[in-house]
TORPA-4810 file (N, C-alpha, C, O; in nm, 3 decimals):
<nodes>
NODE_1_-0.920_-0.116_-1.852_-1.000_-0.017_-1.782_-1.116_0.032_-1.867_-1.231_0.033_-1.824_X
NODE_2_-1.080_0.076_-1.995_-1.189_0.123_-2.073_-1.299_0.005_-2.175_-1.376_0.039_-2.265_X
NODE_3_-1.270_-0.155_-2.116_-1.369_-0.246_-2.158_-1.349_-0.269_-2.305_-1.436_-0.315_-2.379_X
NODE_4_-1.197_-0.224_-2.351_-1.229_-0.260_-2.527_-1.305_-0.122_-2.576_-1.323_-0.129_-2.697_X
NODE_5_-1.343_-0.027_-2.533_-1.441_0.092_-2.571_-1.282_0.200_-2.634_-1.161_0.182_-2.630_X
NODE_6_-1.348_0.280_-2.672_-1.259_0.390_-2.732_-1.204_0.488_-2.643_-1.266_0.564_-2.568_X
NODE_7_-1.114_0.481_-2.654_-1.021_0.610_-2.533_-1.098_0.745_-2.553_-1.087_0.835_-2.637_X
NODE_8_-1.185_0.725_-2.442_-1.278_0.862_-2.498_-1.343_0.930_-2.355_-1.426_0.851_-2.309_X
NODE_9_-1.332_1.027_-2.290_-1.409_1.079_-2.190_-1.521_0.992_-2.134_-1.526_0.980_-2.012_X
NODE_10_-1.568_0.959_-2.173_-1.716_0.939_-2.217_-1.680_0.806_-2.179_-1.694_0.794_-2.057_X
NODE_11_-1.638_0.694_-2.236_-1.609_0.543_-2.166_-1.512_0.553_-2.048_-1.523_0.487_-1.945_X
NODE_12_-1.424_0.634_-2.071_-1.358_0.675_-1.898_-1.443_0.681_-1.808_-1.432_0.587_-1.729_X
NODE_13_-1.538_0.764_-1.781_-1.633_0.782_-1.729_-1.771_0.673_-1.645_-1.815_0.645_-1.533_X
NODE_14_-1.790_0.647_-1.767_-1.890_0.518_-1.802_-1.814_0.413_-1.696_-1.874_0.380_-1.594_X
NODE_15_-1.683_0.363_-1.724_-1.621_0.248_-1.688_-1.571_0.339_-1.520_-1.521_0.261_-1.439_X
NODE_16_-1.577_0.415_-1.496_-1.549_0.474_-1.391_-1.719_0.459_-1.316_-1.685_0.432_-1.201_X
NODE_17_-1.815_0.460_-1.314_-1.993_0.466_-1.284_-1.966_0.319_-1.224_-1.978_0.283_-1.107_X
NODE_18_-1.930_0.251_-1.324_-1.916_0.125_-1.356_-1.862_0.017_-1.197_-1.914_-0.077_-1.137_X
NODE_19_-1.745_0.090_-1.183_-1.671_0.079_-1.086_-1.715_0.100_-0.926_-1.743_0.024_-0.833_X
NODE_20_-1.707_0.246_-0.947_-1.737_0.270_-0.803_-1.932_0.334_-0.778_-1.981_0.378_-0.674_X
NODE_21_-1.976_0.323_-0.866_-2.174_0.346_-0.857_-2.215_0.467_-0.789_-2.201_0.585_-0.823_X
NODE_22_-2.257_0.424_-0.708_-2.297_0.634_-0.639_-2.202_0.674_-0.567_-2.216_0.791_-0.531_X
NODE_23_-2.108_0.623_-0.531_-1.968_0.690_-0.496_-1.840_0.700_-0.621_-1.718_0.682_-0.619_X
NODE_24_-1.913_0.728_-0.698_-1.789_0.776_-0.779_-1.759_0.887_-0.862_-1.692_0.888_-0.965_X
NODE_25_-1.843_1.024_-0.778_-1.870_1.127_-0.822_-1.694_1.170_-0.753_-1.625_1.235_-0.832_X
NODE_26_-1.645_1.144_-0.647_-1.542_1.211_-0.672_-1.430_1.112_-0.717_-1.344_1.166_-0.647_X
NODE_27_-1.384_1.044_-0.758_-1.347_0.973_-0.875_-1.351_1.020_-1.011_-1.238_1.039_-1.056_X
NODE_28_-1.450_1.047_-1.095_-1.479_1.077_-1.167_-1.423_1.280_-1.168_-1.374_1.332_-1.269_X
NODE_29_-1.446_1.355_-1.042_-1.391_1.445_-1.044_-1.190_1.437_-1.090_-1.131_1.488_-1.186_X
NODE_30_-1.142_1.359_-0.984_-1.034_1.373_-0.959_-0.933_1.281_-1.081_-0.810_1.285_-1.092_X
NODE_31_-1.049_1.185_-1.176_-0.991_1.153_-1.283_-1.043_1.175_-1.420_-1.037_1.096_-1.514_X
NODE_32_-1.110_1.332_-1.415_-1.139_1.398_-1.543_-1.007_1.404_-1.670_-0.887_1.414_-1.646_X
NODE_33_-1.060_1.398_-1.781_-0.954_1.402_-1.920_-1.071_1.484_-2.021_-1.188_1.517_-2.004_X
NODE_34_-1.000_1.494_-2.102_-1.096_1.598_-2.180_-1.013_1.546_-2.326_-1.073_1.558_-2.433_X
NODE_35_-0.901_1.501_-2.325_-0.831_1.472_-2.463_-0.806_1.329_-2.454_-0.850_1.283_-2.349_X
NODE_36_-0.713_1.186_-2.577_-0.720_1.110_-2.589_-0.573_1.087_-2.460_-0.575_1.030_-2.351_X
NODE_37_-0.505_1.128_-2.501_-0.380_1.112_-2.391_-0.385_1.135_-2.272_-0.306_1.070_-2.203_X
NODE_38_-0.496_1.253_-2.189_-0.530_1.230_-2.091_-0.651_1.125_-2.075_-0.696_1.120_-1.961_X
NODE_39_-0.699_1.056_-2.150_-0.810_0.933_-2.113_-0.673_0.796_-2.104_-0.663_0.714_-2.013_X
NODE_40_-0.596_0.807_-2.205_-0.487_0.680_-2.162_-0.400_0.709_-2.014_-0.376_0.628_-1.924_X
NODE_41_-0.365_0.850_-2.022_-0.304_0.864_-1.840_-0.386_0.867_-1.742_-0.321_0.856_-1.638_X
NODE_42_-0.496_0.876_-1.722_-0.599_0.863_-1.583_-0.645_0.656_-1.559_-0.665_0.586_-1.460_X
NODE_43_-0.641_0.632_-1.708_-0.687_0.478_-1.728_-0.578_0.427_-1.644_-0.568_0.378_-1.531_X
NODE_44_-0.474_0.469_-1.771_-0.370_0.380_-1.718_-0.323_0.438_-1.514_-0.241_0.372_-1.451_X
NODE_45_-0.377_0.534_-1.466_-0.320_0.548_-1.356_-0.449_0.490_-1.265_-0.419_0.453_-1.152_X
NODE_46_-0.572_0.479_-1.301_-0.668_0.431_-1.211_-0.612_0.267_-1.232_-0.583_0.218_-1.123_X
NODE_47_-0.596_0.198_-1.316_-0.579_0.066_-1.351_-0.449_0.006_-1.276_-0.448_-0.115_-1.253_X
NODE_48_-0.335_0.089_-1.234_-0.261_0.101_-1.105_-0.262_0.084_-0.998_-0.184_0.016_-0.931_X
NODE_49_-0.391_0.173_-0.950_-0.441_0.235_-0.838_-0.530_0.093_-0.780_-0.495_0.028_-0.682_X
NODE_50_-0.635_0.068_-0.855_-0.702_-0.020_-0.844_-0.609_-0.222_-0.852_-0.661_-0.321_-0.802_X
NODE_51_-0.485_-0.221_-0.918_-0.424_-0.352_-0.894_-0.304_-0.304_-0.820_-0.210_-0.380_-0.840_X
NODE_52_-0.269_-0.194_-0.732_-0.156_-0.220_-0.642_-0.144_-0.086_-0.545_-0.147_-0.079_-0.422_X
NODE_53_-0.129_0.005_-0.635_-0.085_0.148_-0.582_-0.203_0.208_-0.473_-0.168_0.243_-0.361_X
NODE_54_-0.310_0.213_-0.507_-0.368_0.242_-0.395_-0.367_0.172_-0.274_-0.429_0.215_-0.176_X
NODE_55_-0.303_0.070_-0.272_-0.352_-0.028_-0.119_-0.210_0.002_-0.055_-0.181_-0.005_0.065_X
NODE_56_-0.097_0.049_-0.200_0.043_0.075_-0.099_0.015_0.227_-0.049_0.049_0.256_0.066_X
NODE_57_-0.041_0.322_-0.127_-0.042_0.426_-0.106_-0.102_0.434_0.066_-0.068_0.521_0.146_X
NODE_58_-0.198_0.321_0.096_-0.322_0.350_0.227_-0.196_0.287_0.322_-0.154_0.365_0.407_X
NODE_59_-0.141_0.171_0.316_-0.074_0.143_0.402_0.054_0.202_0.421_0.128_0.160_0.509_X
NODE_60_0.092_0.316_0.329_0.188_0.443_0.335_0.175_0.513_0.435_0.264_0.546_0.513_X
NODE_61_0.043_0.544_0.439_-0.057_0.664_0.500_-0.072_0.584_0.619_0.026_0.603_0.692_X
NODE_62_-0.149_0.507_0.667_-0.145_0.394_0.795_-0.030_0.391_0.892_-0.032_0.385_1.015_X
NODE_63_0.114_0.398_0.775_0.226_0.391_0.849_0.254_0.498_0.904_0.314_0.501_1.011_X
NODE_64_0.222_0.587_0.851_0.310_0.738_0.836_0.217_0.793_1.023_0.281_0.838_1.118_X
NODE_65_0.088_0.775_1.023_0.024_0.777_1.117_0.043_0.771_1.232_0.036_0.865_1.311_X
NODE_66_0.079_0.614_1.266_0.085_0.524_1.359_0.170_0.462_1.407_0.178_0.410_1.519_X
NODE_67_0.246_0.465_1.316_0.433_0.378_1.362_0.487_0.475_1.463_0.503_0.418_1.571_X
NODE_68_0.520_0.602_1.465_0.595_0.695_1.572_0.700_0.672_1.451_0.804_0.730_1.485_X
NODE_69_0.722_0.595_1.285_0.863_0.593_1.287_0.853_0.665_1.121_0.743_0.683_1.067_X
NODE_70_0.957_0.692_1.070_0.960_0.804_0.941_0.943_0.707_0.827_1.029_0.621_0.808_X
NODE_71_0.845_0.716_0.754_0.806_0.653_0.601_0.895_0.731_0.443_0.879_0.846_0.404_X
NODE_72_0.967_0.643_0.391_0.998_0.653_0.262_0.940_0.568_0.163_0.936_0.445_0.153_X
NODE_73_0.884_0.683_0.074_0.787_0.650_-0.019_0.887_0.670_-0.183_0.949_0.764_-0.231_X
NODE_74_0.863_0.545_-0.224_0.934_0.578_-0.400_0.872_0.578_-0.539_0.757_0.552_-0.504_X
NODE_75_0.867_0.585_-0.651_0.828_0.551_-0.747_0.908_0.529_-0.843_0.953_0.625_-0.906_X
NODE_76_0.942_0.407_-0.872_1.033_0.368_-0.963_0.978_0.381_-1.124_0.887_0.308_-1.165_X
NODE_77_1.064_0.515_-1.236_1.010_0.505_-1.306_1.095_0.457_-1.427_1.068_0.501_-1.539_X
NODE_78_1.210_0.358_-1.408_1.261_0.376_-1.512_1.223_0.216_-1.574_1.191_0.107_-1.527_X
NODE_79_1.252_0.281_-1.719_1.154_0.179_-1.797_1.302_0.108_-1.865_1.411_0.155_-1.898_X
NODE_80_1.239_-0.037_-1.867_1.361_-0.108_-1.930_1.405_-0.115_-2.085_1.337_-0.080_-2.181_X
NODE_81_1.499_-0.152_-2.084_1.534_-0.094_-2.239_1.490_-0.202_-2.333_1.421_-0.297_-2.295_X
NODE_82_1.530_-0.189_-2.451_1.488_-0.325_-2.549_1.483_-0.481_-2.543_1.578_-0.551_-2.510_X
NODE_83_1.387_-0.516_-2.571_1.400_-0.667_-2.531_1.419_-0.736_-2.621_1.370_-0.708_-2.730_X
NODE_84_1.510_-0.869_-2.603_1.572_-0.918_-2.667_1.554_-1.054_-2.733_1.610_-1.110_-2.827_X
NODE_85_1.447_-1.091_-2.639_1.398_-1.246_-2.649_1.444_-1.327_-2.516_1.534_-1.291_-2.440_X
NODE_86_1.369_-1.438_-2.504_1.423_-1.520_-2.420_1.575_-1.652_-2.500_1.608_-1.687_-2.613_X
NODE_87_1.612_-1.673_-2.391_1.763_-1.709_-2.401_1.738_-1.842_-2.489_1.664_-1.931_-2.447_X
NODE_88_1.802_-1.849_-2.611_1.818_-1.996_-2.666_1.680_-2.035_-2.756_1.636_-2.147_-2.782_X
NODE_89_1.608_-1.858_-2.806_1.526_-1.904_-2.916_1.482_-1.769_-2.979_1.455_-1.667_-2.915_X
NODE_90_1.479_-1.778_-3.074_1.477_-1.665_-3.173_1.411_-1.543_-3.109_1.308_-1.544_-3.043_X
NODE_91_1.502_-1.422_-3.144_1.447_-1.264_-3.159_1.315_-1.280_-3.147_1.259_-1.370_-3.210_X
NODE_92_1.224_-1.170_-3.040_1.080_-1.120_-3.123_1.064_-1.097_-3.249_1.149_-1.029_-3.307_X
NODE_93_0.964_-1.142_-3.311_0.935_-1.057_-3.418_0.896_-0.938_-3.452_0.830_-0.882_-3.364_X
NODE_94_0.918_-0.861_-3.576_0.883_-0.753_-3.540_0.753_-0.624_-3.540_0.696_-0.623_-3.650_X
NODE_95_0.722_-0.564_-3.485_0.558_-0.543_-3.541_0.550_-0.541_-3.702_0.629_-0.521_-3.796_X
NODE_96_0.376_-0.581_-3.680_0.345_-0.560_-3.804_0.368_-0.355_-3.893_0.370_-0.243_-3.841_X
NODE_97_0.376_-0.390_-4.002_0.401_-0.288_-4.081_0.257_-0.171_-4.025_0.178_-0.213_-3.941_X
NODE_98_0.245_-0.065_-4.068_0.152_0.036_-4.046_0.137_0.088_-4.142_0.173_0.052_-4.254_X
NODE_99_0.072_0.197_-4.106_0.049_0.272_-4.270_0.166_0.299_-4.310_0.271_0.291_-4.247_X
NODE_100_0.141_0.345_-4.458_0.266_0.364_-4.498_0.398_0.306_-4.542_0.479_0.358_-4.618_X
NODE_101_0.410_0.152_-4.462_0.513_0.071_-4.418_0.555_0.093_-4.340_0.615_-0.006_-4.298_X
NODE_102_0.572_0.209_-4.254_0.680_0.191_-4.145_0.574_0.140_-4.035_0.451_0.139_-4.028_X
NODE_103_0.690_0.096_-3.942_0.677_-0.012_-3.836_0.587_0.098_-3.733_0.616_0.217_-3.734_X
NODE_104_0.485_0.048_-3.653_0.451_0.094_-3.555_0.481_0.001_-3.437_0.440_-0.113_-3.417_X
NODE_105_0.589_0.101_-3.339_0.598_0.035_-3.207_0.568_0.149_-3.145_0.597_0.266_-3.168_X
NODE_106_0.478_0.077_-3.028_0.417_0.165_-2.905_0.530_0.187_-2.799_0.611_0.097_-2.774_X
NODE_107_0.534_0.333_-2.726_0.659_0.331_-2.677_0.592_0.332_-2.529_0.506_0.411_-2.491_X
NODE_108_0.660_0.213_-2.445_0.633_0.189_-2.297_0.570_0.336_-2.210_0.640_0.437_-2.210_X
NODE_109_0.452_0.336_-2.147_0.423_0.467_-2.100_0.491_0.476_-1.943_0.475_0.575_-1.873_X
NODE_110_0.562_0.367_-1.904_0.597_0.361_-1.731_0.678_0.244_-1.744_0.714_0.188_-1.847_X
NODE_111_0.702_0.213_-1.623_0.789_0.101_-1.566_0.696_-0.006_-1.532_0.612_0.024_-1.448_X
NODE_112_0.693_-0.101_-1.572_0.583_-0.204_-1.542_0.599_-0.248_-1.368_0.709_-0.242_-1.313_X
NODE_113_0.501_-0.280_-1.310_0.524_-0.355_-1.206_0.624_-0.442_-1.202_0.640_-0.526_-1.290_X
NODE_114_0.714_-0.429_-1.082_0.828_-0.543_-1.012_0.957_-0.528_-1.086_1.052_-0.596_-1.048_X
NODE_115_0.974_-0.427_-1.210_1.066_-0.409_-1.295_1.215_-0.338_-1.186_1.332_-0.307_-1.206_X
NODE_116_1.157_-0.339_-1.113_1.280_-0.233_-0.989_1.343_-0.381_-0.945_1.447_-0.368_-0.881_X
NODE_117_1.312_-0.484_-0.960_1.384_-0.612_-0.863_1.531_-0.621_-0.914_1.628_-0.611_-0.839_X
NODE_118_1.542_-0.645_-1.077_1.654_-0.686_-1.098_1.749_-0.572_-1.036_1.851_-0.597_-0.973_X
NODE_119_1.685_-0.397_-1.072_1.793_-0.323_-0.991_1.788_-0.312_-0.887_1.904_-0.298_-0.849_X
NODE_120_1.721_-0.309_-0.802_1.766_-0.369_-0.648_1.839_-0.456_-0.584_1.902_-0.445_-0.479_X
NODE_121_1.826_-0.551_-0.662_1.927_-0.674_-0.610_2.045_-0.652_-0.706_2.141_-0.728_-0.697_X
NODE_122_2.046_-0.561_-0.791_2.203_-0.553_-0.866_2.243_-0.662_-0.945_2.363_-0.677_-0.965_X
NODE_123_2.162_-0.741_-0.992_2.193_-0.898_-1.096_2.161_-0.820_-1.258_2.186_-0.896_-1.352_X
NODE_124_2.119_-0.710_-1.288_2.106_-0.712_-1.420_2.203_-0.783_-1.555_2.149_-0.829_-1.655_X
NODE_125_2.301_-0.781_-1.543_2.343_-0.889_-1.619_2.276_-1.024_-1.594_2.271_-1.112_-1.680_X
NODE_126_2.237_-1.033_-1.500_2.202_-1.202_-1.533_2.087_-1.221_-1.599_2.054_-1.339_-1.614_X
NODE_127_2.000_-1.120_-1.653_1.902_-1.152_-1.753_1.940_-1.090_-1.862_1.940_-0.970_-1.888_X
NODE_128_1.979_-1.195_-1.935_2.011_-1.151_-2.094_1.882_-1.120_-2.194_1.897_-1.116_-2.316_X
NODE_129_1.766_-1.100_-2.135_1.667_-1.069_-2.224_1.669_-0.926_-2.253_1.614_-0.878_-2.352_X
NODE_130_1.711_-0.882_-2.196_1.747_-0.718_-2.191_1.866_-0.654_-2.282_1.978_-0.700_-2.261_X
NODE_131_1.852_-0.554_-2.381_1.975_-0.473_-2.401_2.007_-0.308_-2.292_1.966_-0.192_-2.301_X
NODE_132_2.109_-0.390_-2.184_2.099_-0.312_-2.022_2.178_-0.226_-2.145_2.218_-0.258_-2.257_X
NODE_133_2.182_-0.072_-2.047_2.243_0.032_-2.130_2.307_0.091_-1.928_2.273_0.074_-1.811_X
NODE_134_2.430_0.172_-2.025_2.499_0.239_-1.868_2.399_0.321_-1.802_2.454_0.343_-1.695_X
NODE_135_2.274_0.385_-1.799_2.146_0.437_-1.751_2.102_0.340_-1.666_2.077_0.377_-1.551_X
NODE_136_2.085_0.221_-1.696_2.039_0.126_-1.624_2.151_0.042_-1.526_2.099_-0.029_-1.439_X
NODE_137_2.241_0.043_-1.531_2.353_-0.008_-1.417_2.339_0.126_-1.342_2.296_0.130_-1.227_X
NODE_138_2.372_0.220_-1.403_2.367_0.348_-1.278_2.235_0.386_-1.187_2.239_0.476_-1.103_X
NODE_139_2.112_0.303_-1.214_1.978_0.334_-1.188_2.024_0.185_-1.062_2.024_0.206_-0.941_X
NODE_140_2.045_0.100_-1.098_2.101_-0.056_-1.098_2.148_0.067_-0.921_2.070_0.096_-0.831_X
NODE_141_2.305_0.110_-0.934_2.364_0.165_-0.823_2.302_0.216_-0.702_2.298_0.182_-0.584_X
NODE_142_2.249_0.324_-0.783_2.188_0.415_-0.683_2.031_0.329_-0.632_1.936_0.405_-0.644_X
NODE_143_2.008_0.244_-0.601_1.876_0.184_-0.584_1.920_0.080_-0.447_1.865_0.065_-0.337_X
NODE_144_2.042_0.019_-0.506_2.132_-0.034_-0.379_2.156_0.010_-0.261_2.135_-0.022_-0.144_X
NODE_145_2.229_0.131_-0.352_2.250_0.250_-0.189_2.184_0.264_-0.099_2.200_0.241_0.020_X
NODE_146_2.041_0.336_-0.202_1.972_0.363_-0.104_1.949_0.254_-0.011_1.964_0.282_0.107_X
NODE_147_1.911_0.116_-0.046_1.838_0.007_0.031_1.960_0.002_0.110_1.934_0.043_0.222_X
NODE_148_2.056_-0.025_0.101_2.179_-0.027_0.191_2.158_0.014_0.314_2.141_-0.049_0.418_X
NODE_149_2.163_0.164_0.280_2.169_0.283_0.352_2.089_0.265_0.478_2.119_0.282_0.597_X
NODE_150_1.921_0.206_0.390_1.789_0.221_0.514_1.813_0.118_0.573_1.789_0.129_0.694_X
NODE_151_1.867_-0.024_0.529_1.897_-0.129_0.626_1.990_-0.092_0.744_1.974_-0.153_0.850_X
NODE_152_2.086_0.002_0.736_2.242_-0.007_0.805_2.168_0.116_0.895_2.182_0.112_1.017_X
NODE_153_2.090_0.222_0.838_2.075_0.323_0.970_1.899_0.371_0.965_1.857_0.468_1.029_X
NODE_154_1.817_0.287_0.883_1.681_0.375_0.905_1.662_0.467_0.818_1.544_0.500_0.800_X
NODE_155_1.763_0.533_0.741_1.749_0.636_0.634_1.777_0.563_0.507_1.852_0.465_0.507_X
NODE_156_1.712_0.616_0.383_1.808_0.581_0.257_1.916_0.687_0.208_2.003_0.671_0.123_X
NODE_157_1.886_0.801_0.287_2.000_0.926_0.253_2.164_0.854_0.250_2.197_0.743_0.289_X
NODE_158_2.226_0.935_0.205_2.408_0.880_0.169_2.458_0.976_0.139_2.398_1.067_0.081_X
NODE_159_2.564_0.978_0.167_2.688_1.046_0.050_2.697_1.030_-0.094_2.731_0.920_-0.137_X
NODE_160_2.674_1.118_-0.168_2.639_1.113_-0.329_2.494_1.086_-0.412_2.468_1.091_-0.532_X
NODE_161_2.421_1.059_-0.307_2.280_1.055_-0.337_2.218_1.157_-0.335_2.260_1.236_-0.251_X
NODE_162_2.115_1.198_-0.406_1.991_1.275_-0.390_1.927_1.257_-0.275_1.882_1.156_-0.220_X
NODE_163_1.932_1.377_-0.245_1.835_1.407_-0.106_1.716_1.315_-0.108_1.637_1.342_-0.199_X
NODE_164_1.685_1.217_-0.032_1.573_1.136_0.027_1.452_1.207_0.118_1.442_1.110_0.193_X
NODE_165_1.373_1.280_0.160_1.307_1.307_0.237_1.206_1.248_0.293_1.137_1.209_0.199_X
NODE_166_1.159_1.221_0.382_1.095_1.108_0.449_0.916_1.178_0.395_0.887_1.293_0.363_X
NODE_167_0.845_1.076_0.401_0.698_1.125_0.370_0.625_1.187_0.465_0.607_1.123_0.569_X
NODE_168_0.575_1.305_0.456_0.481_1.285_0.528_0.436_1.478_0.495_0.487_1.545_0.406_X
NODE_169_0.327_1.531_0.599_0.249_1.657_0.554_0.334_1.763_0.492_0.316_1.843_0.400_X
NODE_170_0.462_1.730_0.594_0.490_1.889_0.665_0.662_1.937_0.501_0.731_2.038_0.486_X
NODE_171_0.654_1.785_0.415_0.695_1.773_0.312_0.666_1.804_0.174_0.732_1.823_0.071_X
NODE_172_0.528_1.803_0.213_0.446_1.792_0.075_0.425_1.667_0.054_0.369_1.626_-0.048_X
NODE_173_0.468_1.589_0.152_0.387_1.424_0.088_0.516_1.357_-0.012_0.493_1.247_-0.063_X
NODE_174_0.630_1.412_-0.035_0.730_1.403_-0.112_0.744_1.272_-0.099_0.732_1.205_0.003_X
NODE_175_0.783_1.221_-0.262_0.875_1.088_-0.287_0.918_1.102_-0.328_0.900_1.204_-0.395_X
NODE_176_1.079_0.994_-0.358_1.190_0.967_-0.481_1.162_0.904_-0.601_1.130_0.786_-0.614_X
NODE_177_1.177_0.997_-0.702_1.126_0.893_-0.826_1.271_0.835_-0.851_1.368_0.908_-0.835_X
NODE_178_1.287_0.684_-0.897_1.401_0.638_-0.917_1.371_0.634_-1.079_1.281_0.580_-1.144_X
NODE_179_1.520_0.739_-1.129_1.523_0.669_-1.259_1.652_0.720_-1.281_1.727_0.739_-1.186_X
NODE_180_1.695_0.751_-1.436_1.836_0.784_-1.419_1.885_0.928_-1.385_1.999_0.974_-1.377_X
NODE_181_1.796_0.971_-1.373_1.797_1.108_-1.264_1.705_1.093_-1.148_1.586_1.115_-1.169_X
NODE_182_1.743_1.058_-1.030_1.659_1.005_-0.947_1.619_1.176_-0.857_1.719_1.231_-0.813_X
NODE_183_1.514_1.233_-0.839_1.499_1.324_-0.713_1.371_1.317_-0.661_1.277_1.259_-0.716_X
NODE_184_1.367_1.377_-0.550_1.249_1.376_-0.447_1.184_1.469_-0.510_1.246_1.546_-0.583_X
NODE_185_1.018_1.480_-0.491_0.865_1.550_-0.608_0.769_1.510_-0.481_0.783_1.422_-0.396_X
NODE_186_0.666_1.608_-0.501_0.552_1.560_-0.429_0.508_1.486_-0.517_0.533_1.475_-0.637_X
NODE_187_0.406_1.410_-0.416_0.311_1.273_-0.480_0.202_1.396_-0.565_0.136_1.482_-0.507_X
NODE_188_0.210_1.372_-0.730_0.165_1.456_-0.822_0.023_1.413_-0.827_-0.043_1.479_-0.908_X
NODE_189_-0.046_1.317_-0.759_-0.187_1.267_-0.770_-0.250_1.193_-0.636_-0.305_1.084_-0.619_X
NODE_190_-0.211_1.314_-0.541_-0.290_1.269_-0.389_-0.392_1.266_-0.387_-0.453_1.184_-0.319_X
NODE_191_-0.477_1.397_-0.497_-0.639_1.404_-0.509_-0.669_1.267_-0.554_-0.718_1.199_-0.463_X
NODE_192_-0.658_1.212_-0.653_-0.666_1.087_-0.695_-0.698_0.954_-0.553_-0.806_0.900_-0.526_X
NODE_193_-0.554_0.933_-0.483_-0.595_0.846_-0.381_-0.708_0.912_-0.310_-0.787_0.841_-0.248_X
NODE_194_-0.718_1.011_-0.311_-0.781_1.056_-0.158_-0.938_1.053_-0.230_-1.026_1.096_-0.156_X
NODE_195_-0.972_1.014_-0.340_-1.086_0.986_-0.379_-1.117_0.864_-0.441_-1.225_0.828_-0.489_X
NODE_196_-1.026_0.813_-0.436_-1.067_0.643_-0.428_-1.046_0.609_-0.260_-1.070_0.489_-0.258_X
NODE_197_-1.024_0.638_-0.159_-1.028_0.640_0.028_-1.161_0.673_0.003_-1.245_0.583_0.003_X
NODE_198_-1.187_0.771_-0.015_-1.359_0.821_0.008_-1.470_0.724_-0.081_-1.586_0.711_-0.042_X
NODE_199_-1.422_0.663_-0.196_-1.496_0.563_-0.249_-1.484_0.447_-0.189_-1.584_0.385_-0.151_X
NODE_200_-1.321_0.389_-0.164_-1.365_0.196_-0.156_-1.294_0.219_0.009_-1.280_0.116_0.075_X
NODE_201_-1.250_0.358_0.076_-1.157_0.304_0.191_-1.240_0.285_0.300_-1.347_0.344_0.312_X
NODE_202_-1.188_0.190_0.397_-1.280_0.205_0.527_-1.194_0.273_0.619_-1.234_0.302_0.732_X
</nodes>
């Protein structure tokens, strides 16, 4: 997102002009940072937005509209645990040293795309590239359910689950974040979509 440039307001910005041209004054509003960690969380959430999340977010919104029927919206945030290598050839190596000597490892900021499959379908043992931890079989559970649940009656609600609430105004726009505490939150960055709609939506 930021072109190789320095996590800096200022190339946020730039690479934001960049993007959307004379419509990206509200863009640029709705993904202001002023520090280095908010220039990596707006990047990293426009860089989302722009390869997936916004087009699910519009056809969220499309649905929620027009179907007559109730939309559940999720965000899967749990991040997988250590990796192990692929099967039948040596460990990663490990980062290079940093100052000082000690090791610098960057710690995952989210759940990468498609990382919810293995727990959905409930196979996590079958990829041994992973060190699965009991957080992740129980994330593994409750992800089932729910899908269970919405196949067998239209809802993902259950017995022993966290309240599910369906999307829409009169909610707050609420979704389930799945992780090992899974609960329903409003969508924390509607301004966000709703100013990339006004930039690229028709």
């Amino acid at each position: 997102m930021l072109a190789g440039g320095e996590p800096t307001p200022d190339v946020l910005a730039e690479a934001i002009r960049k993007f959307y041209g004379d419509k990206a004054e509200p863009v640029l509003k709705a993904y202001a940072a002023t520090s280095t960690d908010e220039v990596f969380e707006a990047a990293m959430h426009l860089a989302s937005a722009r390869f997936i999340s916004y087009g699910t977010w519009k056809w969220t919104e499309l649905h929620m509209q027009t179907s007559g029927k109730p939309v559940y919206r999720y965000l899967y945030a749990k991040v997988r645990p250590a990796y192990l290598g692929m099967p039948g050839q040596p460990p990663p190596a490990a980062p290079a040293p940093g100052r000082g000597g000690a090791l610098q490892i960057a710690a995952p900021r989210g759940a990468v795309h498609s990382a919810e499959i293995q727990y959905a379908m409930g196979n996590l043992d079958l990829d041994t590239r992973y060190a699965w931890e009991p957080g992740d079989r129980d994330v593994s559970k409750t992800m089932q359910a729910y899908f269970l649940n919405f196949i067998k009656t239209g809802k993902p609600d259950g017995p022993g689950l966290p309240p599910w609430p369906a999307y829409r105004p009169e909610t707050n726009y609420q979704r389930m974040r799945i992780d090992v505490k899974s609960q329903a939150e409003p969508e924390p960055h509607r301004d966000r979509y709703l100013a990339l709609d006004a930039a690229i939506g028709r």
